[in-house]
N, C-alpha and C positions, 0 to 999 in steps of 0.2 A: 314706738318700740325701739329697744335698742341694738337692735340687729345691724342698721346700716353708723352706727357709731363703733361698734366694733371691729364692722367690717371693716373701715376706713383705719381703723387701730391699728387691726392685723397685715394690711395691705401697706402702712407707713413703714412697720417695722421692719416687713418684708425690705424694703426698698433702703431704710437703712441699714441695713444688714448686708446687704449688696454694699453699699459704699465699704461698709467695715471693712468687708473680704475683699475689696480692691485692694483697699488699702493695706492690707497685708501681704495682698499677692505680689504687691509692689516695694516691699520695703526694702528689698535689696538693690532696685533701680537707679541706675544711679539716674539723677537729677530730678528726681522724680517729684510731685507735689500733691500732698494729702491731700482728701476731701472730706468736704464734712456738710451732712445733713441738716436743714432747716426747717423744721414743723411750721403749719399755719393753721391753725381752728377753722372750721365753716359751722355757718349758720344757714339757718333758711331762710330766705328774702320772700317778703308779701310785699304785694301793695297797697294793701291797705295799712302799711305798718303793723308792729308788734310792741305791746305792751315789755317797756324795760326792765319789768318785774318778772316775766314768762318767758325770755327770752331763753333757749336750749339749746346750746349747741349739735349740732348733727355729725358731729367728728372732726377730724385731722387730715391733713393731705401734705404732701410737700411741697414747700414752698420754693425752696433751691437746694439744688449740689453744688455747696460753693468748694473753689482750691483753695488751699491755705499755702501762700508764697512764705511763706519764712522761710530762713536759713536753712540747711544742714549741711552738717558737719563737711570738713574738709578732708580729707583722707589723702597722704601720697602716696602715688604710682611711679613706676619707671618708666614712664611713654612722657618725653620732652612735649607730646603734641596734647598731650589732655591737660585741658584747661578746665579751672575752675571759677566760675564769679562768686565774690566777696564782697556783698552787699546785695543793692538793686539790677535791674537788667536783663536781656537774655539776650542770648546770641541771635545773630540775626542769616539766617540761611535761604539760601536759593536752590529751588528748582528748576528750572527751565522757564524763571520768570516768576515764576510762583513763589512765593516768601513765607516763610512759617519762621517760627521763633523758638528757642530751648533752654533750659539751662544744661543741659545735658553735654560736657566738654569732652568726648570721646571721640578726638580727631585721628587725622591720616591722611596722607598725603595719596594721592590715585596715581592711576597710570599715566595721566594728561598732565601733572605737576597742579592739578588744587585742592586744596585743604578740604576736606569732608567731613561727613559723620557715617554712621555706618547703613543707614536708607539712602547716601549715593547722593546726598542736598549739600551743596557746596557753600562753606561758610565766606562772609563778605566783609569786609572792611576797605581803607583805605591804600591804594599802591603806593609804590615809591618809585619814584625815576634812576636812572641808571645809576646815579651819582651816590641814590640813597636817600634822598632827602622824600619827605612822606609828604603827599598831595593829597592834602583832606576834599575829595571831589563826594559826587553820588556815591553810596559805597555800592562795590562789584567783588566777583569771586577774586577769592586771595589765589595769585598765581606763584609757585615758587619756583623762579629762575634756576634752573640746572646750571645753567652753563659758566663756563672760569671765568674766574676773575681777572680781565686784561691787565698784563703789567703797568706800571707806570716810574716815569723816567724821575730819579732823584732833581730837583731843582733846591733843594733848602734842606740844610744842614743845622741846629740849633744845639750847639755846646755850652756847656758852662764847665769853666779851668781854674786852676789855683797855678797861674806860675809863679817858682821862690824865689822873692826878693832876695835871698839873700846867693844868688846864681853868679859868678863870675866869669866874665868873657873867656871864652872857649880860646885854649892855647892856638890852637891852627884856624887857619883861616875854611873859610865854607866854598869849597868846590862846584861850582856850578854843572849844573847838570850831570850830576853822578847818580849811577844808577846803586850805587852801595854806599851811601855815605858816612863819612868818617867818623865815629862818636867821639871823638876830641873835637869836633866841629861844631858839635851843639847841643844843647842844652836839657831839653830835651822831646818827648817824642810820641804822640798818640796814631793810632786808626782809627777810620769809619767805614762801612759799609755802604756802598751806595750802587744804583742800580740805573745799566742804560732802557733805550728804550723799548727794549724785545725783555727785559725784566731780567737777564746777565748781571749777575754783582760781579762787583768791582774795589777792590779793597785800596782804599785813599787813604796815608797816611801823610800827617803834617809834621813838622821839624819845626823845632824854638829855638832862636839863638839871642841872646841878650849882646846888647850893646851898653848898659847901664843907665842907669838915671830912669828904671819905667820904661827902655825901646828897647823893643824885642822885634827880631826878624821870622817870620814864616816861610818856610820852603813845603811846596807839596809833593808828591809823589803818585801814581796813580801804576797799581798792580808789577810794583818792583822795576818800573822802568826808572829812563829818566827824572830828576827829582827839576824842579823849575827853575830859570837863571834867573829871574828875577825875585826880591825878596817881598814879602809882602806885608809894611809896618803894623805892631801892635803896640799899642802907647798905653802906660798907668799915672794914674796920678800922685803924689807925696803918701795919698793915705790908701792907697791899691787899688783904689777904683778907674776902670775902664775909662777912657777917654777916647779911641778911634770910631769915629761912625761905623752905626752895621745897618746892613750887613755888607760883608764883604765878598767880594767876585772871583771865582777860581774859574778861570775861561781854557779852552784848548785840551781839554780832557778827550784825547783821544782814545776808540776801541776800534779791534779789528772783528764783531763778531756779529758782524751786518747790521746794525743799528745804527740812531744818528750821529752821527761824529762827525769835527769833534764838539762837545758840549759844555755847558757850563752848569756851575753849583754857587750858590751862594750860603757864604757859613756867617752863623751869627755864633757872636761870643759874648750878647749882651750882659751873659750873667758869669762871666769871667772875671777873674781878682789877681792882684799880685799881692800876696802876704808872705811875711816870715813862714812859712811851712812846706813842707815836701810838695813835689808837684804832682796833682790829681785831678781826674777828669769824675766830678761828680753832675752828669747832665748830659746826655747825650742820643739826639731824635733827628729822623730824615724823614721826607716825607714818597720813597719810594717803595717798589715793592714788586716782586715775582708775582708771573701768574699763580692762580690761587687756583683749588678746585674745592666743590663747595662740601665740606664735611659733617654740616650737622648746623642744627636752627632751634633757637631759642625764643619763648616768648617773656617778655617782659610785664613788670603789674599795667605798665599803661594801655597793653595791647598789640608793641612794635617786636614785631616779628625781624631776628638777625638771623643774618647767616654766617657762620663760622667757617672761613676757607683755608685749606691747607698750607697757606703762607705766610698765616699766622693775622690776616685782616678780618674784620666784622661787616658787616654791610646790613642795612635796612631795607625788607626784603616786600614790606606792607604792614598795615596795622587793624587789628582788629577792632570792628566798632559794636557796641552794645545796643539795644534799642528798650525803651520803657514805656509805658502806656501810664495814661491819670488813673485807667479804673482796669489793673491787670482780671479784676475778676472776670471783667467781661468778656476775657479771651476766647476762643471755641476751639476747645480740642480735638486734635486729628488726629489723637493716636501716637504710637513712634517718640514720646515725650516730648511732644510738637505742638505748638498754639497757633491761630489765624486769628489774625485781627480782626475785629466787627464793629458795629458801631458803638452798642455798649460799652467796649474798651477805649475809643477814641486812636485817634493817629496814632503811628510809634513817635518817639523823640528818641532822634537817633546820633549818636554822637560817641567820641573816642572813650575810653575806661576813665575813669575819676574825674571826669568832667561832670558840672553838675549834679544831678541823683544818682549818677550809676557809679556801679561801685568799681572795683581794681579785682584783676587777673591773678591767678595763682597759678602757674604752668609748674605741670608734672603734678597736678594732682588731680584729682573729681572731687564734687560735690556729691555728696550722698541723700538717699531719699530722705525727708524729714517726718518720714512716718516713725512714730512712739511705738513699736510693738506692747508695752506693756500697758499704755493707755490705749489701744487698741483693742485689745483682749478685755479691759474691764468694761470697755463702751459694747464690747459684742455682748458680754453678759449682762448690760443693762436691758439693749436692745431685744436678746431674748427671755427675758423677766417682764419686759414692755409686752412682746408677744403672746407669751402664755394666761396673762392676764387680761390682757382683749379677747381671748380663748376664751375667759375664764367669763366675761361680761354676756361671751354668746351663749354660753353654755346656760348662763346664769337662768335670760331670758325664757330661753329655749325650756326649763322648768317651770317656771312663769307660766308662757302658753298652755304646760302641759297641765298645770293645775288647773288652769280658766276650763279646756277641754273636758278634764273628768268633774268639773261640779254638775250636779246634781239640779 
């Protein structure tokens, strides 16, 4: 009879119908990943075997509720902390040791400084050390350093000058240690900024005086004081190009404002010229800097988390790592847009963004659920067209029986 083939009809459809209306309930989730229904026929099994000819099926059941990982779309937000993957991957997060997986990039920073989502699972990648530099170890919760960024003492100056050949020596002569020095004395005259060790600027300006033929003398000065008695040779060649070794040593740089003194700086001028033309200072970098306080952090596509500090430095604050599975189907869902690994899925492979299969980060935006609303809607009216029609086979029988009943 066909009673238990339609029941098994009605009972598939029911249960696809269920996925549909997940899936819809979820469509505006962000990271969220469709499901979709697997039918599988049953037969009835003897032992004595069944002729190939009589074989009847006894209905449908399901076979699986599989996720369908594909993309969706990208969408941006204003939250620097929501990340999106682009490509393979899923983030990799911790609970108190407990590991679940998402694509779901709705971060935030907690009261304790680590990167979370909003069930409180603290996302993991790689740290970096104080310097900056990224330690691809075990990956652990992403921790973000609050605290300022220690000054650091200028040592290295990197200029590039055009001084004009065509300069003639300075009518007066160059007064040694003047703290105002004469502009009929020299030629002429730049700043730099440079910084002691408590992170104090300090405004260093140099003095050019040609002697001709290519020699040129340097005088320093350091915050409007004394200017140096000693000169410090710069030599060109017939066709302008630099000849003195760099870099060069500016020693005895004294401060009064508790820091180390006095100090030295070394200026390079490797990309310095003397040509027919006005003199210009096109190049000019130090490698020091104020304490900083930390303003605001940016994620990168590779996963390297900076921090922007109020002194104008960046720093490498950790990086995020992605993890993949051979067989994601086989993940087991926990809800929360959260997967646990099983054995069906196989190990994670876990490693930095664009490395390998996994894809690159798009920070400042989310991924959006890759539910189809409108092929959703057509799949539900198949689904209850599928229904009414298993209805339709019981019903059918169910007059069957009744005619067996009233014969005669």
């Amino acid at each position: 009879m066909a009673f238990q083939q339609g029941l098994s009809g009605l009972n598939a459809s029911s249960k696809a119908l269920d996925v549909i209306s997940n899936n819809v309930a979820n469509a505006t989730n962000v990271g969220f990943k469709l499901s979709g229904t697997q039918f599988t026929d049953v037969y009835a099994a003897a032992l004595n075997g069944a002729s190939a000819g009589l074989q009847i099926g006894i209905g449908t059941q399901i076979g699986q509720v599989s996720q369908v990982f594909n993309q969706g779309n990208i969408t941006p937000t204003n939250n620097p902390l929501d990340v999106a993957i682009n490509g393979a991957g899923f983030f990799r997060m911790d609970n108190g040791g407990s590991v679940a997986y998402t694509r779901n990039g709705q971060f935030q920073v907690d009261k304790n400084g680590y990167i979370v989502n909003t069930q409180g699972y603290q996302l993991t990648g790689y740290p970096a050390s104080a310097t900056g530099t990224i330690l691809p170890a075990s990956p652990s919760a992403i921790y973000i350093d609050t605290a300022d960024l220690m000054p650091a003492q200028t040592t290295e100056i990197a200029m590039g000058l055009n001084l004009d050949s065509r300069s003639t020596v300075p009518a007066n002569a160059w007064v040694a240690a003047s703290a105002n020095p004469d502009p009929s004395t020299y030629n002429s005259s730049t700043s730099a900024t440079i910084y002691d060790s408590l992170g104090n600027s300090h405004i260093m300006t140099m003095y050019f005086r040609t002697a001709g033929a290519g020699n040129w003398s340097m005088y320093t000065q350091l915050d409007g004081g004394a200017t140096t008695a000693a000169a410090t040779p710069v030599t060109f060649s017939t066709t302008g190009q630099l000849t003195t070794a760099m870099p060069l040593t500016v020693a005895g740089l004294a401060v009064t404002t508790g820091a180390v003194s006095p100090f030295s700086v070394s200026l390079d001028f490797t990309s310095s010229t003397q040509y027919g033309s006005s003199f210009g200072v096109n190049k000019q970098s130090q490698d020091g800097f104020a304490s900083g306080r930390l303003s605001g952090i940016t994620v990168g596509n590779d996963g390297v988390i900076q921090g922007r500090y109020s002194n104008g430095q960046t720093r490498n604050l950790g990086q995020v790592v992605l993890a993949n599975f051979a067989n994601p189907q086989g993940l087991i869902s926990l809800g929360n847009n959260l997967w646990g690994e099983s054995p069906r899925s196989g190990q994670p492979l876990v490693g930095a963004p664009q490395t390998g299969s996994l894809g690159q980060l798009t920070a400042g935006s989310v991924e959006e659920s890759n539910v189809d609303l409108t092929a959703e809607l057509v799949n539900m009216i198949t689904a209850q067209r599928n229904y009414q029609a298993n209805a339709q086979s019981i019903k059918t029988q169910d007059q069957i029986m009744q005619t067996l009943v009233n014969l005669r």
